[in-house]
MARPA-192790 format. One line per 10 residues: number of its first residue (from 1); their letters; for each residue x, y, z of N, C-alpha, C. Coordinates in nm, 3 decimals, always signed. Layout:
<nulos>
NUM> A> X/Y/Z/X/Y/Z/X/Y/Z; ... $
</nulos>
This chain:
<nulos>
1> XXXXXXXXXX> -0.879/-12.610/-2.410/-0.880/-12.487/-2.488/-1.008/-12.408/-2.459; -1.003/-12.301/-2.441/-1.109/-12.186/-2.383/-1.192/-12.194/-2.526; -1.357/-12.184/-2.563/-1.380/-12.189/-2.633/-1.463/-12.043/-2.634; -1.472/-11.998/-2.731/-1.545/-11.828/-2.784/-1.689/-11.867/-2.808; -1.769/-11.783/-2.727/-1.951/-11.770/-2.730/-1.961/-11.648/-2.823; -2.005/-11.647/-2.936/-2.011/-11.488/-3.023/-2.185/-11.465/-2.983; -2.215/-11.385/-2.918/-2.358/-11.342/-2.950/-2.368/-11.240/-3.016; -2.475/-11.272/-3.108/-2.500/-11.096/-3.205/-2.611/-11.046/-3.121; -2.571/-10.949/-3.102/-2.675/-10.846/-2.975/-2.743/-10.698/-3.063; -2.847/-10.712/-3.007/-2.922/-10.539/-3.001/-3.030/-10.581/-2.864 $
11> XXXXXXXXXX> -3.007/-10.409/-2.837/-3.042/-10.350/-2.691/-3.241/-10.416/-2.732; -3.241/-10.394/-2.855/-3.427/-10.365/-2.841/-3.489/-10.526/-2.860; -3.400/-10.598/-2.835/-3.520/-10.768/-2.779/-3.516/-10.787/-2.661; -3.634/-10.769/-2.600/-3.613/-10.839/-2.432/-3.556/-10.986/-2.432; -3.546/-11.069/-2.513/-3.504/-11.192/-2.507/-3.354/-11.168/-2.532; -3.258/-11.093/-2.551/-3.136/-11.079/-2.567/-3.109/-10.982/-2.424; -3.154/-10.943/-2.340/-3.187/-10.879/-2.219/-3.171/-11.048/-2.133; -3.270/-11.106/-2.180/-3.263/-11.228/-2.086/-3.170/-11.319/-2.056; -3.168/-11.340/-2.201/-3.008/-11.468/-2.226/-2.911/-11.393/-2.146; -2.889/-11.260/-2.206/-2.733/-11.188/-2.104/-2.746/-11.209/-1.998 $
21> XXXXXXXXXX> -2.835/-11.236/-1.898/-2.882/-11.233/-1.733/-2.885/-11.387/-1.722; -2.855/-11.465/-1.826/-2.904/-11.597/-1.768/-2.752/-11.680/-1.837; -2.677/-11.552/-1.896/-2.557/-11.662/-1.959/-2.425/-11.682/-1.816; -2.386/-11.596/-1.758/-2.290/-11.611/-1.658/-2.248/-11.726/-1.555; -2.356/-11.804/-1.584/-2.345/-11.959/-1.529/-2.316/-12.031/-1.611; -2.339/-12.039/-1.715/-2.305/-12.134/-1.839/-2.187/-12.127/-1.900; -2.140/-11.956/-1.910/-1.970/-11.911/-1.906/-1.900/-11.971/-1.833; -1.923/-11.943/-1.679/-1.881/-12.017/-1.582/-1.834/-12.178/-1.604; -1.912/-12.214/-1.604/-1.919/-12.400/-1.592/-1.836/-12.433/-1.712; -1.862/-12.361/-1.882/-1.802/-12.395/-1.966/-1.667/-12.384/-1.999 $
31> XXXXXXXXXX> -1.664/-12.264/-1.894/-1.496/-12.193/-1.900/-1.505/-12.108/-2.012; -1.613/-12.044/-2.103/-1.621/-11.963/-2.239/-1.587/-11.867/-2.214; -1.524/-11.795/-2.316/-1.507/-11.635/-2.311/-1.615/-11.593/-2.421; -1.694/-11.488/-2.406/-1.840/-11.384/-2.434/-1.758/-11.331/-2.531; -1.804/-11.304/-2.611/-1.770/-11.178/-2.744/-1.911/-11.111/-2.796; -1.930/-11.061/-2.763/-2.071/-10.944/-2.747/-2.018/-10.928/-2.897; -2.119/-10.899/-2.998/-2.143/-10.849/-3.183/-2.231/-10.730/-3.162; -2.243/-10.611/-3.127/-2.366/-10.515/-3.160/-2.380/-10.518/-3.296; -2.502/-10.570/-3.309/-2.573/-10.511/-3.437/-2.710/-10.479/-3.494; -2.749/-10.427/-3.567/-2.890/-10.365/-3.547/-2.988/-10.509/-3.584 $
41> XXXXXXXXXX> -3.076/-10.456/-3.523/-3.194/-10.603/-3.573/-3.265/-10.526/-3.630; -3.326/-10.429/-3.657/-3.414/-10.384/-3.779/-3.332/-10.403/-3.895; -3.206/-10.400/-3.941/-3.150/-10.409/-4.038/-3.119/-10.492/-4.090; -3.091/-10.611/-3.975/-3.052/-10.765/-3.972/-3.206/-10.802/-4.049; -3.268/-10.752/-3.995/-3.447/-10.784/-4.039/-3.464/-10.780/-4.181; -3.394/-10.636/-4.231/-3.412/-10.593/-4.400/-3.337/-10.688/-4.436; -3.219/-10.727/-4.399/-3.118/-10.799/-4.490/-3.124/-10.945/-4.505; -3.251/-10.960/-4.414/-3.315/-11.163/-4.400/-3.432/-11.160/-4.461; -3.493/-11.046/-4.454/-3.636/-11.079/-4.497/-3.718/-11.092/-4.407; -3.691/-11.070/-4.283/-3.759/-11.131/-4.194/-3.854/-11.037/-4.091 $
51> XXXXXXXXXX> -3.946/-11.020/-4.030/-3.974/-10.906/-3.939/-3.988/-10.920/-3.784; -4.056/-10.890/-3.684/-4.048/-10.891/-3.580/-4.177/-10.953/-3.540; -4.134/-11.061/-3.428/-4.264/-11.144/-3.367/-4.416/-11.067/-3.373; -4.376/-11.015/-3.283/-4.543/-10.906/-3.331/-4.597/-10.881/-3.433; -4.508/-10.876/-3.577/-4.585/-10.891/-3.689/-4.539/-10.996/-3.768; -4.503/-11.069/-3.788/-4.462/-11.182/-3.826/-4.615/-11.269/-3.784; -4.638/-11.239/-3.662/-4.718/-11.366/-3.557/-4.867/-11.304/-3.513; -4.869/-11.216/-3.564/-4.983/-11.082/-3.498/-5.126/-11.206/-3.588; -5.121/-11.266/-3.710/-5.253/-11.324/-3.724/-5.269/-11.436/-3.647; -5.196/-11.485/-3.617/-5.180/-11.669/-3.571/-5.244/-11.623/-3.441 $
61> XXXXXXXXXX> -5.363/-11.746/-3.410/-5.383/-11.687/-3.273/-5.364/-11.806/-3.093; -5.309/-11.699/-3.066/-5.272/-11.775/-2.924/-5.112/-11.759/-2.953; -5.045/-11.733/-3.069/-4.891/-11.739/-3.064/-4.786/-11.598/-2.992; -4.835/-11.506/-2.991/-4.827/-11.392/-2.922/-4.821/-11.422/-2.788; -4.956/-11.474/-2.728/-4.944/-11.532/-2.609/-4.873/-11.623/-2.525; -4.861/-11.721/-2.615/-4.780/-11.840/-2.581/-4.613/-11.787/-2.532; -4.581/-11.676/-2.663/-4.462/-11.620/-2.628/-4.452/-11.569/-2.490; -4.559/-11.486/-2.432/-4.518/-11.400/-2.318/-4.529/-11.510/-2.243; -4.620/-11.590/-2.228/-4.616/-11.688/-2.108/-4.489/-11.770/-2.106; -4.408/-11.782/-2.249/-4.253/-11.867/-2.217/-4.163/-11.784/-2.182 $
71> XXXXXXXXXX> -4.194/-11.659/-2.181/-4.076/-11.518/-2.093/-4.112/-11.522/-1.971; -4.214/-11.529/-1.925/-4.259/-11.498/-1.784/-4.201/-11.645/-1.705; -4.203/-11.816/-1.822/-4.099/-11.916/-1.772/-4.004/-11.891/-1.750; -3.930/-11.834/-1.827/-3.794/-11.785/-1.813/-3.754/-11.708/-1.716; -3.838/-11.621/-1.669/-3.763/-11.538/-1.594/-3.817/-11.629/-1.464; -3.895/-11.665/-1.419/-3.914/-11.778/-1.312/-3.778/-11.840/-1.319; -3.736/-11.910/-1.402/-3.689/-12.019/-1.382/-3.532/-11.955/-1.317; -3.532/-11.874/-1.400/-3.373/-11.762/-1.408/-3.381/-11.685/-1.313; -3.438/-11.656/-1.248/-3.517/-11.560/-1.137/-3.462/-11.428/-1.185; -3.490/-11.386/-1.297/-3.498/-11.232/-1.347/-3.585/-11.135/-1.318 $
81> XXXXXXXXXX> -3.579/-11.115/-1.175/-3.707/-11.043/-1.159/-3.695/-10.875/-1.163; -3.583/-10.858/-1.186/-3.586/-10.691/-1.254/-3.632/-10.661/-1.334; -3.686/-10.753/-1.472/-3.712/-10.740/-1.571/-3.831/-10.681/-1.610; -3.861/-10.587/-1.679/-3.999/-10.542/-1.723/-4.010/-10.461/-1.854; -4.092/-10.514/-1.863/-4.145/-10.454/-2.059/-4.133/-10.338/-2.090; -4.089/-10.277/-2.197/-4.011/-10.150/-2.155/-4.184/-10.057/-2.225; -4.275/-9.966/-2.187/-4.360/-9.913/-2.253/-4.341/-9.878/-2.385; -4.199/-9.842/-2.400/-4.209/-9.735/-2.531/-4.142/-9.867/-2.651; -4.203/-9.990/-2.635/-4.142/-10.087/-2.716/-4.236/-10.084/-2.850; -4.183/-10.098/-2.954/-4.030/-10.085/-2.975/-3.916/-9.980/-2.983 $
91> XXXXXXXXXX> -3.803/-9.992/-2.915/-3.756/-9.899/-2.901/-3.672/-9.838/-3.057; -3.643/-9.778/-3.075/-3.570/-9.752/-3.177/-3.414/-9.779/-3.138; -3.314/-9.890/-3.173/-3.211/-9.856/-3.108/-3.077/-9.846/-3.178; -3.092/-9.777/-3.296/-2.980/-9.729/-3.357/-2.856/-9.624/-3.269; -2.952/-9.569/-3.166/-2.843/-9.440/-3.110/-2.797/-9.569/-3.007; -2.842/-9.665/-2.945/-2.798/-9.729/-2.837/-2.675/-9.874/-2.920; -2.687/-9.893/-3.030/-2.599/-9.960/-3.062/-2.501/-9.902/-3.157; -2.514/-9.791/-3.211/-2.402/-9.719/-3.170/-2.289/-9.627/-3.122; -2.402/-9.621/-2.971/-2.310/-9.643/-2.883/-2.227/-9.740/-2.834; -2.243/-9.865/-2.867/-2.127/-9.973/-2.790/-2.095/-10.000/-2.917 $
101> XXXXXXXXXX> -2.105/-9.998/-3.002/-1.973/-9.948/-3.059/-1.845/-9.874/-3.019; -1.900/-9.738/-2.964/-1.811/-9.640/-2.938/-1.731/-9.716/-2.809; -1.817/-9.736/-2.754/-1.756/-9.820/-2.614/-1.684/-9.903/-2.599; -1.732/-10.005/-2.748/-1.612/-10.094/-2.764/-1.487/-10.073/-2.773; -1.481/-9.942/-2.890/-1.358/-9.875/-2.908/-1.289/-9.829/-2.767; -1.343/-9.801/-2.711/-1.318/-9.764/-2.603/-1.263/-9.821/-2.493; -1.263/-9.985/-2.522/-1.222/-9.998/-2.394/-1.393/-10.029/-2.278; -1.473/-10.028/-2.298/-1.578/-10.005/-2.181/-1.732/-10.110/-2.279; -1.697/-10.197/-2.328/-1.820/-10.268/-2.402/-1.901/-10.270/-2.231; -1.850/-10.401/-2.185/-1.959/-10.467/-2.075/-2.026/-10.338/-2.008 $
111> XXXXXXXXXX> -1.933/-10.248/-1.971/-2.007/-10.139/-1.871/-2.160/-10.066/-1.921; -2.121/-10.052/-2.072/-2.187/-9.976/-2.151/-2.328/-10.069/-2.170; -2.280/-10.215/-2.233/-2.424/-10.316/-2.199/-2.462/-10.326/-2.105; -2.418/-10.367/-2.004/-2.470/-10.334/-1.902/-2.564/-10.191/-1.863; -2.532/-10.082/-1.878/-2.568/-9.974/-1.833/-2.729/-9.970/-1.905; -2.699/-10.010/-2.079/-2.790/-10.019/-2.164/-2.912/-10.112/-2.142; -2.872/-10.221/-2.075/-2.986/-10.293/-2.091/-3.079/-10.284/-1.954; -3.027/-10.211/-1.837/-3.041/-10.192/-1.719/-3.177/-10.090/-1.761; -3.124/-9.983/-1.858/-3.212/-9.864/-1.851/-3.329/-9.880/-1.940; -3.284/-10.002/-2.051/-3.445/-10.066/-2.134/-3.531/-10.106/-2.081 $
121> XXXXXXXXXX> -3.493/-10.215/-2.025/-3.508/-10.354/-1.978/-3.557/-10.367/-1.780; -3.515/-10.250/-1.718/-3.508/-10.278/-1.580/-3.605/-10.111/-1.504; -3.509/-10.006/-1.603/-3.599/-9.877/-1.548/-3.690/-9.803/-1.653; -3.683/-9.891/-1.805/-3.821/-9.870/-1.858/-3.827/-9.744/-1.967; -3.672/-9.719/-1.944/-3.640/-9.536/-2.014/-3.663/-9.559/-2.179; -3.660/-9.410/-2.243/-3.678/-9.444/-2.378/-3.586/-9.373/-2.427; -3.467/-9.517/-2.484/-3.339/-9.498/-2.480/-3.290/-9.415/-2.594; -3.433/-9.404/-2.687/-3.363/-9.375/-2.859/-3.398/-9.179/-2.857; -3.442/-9.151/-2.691/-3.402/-9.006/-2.702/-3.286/-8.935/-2.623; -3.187/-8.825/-2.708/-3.052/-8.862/-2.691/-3.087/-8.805/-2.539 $
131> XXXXXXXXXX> -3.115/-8.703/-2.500/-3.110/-8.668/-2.365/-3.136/-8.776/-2.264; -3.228/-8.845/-2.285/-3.252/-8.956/-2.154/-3.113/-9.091/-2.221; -3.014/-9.077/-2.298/-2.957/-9.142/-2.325/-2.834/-9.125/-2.246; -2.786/-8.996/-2.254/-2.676/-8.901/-2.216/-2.701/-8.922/-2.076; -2.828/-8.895/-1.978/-2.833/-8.884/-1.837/-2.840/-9.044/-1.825; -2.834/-9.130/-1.848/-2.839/-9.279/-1.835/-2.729/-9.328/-1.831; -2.646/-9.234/-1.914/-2.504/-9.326/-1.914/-2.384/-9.253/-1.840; -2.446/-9.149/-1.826/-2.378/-9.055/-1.699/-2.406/-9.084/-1.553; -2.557/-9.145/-1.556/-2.562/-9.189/-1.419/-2.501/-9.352/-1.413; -2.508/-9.393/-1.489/-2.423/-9.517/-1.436/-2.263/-9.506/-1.479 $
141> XXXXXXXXXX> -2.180/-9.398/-1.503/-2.085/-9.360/-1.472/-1.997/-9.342/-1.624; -2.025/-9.364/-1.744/-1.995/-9.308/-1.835/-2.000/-9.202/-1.930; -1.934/-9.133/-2.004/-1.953/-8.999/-2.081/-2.012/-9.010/-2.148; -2.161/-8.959/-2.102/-2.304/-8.983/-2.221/-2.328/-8.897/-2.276; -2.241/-8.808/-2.289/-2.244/-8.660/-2.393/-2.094/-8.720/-2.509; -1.988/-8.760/-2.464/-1.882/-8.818/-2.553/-1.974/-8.927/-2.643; -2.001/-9.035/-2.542/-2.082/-9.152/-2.638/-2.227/-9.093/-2.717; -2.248/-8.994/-2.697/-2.369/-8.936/-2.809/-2.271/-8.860/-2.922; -2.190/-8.791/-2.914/-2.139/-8.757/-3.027/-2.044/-8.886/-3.078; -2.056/-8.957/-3.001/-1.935/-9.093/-3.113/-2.069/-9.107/-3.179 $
151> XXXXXXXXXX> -2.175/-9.184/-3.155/-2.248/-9.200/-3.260/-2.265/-9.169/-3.409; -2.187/-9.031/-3.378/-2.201/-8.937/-3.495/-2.089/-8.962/-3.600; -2.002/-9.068/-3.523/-1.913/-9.073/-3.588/-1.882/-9.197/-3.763; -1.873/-9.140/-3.824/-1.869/-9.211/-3.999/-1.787/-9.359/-3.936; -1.711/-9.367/-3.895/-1.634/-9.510/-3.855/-1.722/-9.601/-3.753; -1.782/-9.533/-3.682/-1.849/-9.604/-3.590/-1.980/-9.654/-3.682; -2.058/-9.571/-3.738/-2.149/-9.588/-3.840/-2.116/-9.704/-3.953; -2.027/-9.702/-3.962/-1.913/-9.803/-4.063/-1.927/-9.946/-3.988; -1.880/-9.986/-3.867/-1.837/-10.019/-3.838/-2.008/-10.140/-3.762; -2.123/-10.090/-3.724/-2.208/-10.111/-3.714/-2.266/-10.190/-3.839 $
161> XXXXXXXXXX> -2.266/-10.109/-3.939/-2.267/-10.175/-4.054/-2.257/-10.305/-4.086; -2.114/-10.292/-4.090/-2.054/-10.418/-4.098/-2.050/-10.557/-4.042; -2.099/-10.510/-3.885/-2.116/-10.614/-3.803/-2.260/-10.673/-3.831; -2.319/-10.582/-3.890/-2.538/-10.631/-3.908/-2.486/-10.714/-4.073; -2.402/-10.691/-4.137/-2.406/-10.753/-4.261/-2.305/-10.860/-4.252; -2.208/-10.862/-4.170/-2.143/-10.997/-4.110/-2.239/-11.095/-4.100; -2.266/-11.076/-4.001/-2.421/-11.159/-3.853/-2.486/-11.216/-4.006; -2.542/-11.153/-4.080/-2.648/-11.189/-4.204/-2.588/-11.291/-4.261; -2.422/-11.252/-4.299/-2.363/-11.324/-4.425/-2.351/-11.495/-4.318; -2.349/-11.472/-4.217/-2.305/-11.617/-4.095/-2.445/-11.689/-4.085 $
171> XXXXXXXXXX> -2.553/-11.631/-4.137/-2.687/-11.676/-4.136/-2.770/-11.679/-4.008; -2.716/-11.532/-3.934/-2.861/-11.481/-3.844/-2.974/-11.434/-3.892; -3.061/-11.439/-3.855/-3.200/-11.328/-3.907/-3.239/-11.296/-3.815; -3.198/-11.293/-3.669/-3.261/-11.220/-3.598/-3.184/-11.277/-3.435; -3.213/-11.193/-3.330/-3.116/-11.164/-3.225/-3.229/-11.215/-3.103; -3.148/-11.291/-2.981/-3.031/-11.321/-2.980/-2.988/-11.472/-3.069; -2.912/-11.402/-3.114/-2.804/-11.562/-3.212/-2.662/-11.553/-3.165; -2.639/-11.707/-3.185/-2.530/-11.746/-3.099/-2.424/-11.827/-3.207; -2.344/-11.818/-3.186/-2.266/-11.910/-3.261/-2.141/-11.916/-3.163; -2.088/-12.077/-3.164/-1.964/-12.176/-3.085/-1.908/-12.192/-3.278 $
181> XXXXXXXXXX> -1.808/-12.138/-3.278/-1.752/-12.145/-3.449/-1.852/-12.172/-3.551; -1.857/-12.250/-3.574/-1.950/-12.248/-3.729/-2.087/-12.295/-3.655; -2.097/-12.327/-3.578/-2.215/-12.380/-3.532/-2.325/-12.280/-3.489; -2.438/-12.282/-3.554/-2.533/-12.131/-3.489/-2.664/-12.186/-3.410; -2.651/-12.124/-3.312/-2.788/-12.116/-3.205/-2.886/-11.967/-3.212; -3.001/-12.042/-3.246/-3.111/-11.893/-3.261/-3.227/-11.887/-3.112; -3.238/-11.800/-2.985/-3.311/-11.806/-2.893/-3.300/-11.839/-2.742; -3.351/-11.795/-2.698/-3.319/-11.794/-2.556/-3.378/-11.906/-2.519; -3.469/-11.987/-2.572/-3.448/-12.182/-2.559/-3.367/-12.255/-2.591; -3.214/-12.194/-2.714/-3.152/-12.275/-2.713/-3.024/-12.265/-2.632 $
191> XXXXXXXXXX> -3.040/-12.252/-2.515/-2.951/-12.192/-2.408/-2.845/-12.347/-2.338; -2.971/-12.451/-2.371/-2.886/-12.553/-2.327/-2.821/-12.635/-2.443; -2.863/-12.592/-2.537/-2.797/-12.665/-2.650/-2.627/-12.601/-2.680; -2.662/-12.447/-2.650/-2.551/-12.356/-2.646/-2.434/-12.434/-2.547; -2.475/-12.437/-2.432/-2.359/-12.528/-2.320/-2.309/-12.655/-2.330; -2.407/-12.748/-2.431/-2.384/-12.849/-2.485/-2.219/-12.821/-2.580; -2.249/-12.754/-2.670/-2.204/-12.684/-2.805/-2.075/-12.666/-2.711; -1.999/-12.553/-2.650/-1.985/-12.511/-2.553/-1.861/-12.609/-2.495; -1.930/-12.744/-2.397/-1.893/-12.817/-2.308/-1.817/-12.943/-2.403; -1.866/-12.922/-2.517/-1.789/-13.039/-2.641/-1.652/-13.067/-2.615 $
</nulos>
């Protein structure tokens, strides 16, 4: 029986940038089918209590560090070498998640993640202004003037919602999180526990 990988995703963690680049072998081998969740992590954040490494971790010292030096493992190990820190971090990415929303509706999720995390994550753009949003998703071949006005749309807005207060009620607090049915994985270290989970 094919088993379902749910990740709850937003565009603005480089570590949910990573896992996506490092899951397609583990799909592979496991035989899983991906179900991508967009949902916001600043909101996921309000609705856990929880905040973002940088301030969460900003007094502790050496833990900041330790982090970048286990990304810079990762991408060694994964050989992610497109990858680079996007300047304008953190990004704001309410307009970028929902857009795949819209995309989902659409018919076009992967293209749209894809396109999205290419232009954070790889060419550095600053995705949460709509114009460099629109020419981003037009150059990698989708209607980035259609997907800026879906944004606008009350159902799609709805619908975002719902998925950041899902993710919460399943007991994420923060992205990337994984869940194989009831079972939840939090991080791009628990990647082999995930294939474990997975390979059951």
């Amino acid at each position: 029986m094919t088993k379902t990988l749910d990740f709850i995703f937003d565009f603005g963690s480089p570590n949910a940038y990573l896992v996506h680049r490092a899951l397609p072998p583990i799909l592979e081998r496991t035989n899983a089918r991906l179900n991508l969740i967009p949902c916001l992590l600043g909101g996921l954040f309000k609705l856990t209590g929880n905040q973002a490494p940088m301030l969460a971790f900003q007094g502790v010292k050496g833990k900041l560090e330790y982090d970048q030096l286990e990304i810079q493992r990762f991408i060694q190990k994964h050989e992610l070498h497109s990858f680079k820190f996007n300047p304008h971090f953190p990004v704001n990415t309410l307009l970028l998640v929902r857009g795949a929303i819209a995309a989902q509706n659409n018919g076009q999720l992967q293209e749209y993640i894809e396109a999205g995390l290419s232009a954070v994550w790889e060419k550095e753009l600053k995705m949460d202004d709509p114009e460099v949003f629109v020419q981003a998703m037009t150059d990698a071949g989708l209607d980035g003037q259609t997907l800026l006005a879906s944004t606008q749309d009350p159902e799609v807005k709805a619908k975002l919602m719902a998925n950041t207060a899902a993710a919460a009620e399943r007991g994420a607090f923060g992205i990337p999180t994984f869940f194989v049915g009831d079972e939840m994985f939090f991080g791009k270290e628990r990647l082999q526990q995930v294939e474990e989970e997975l390979s059951a």
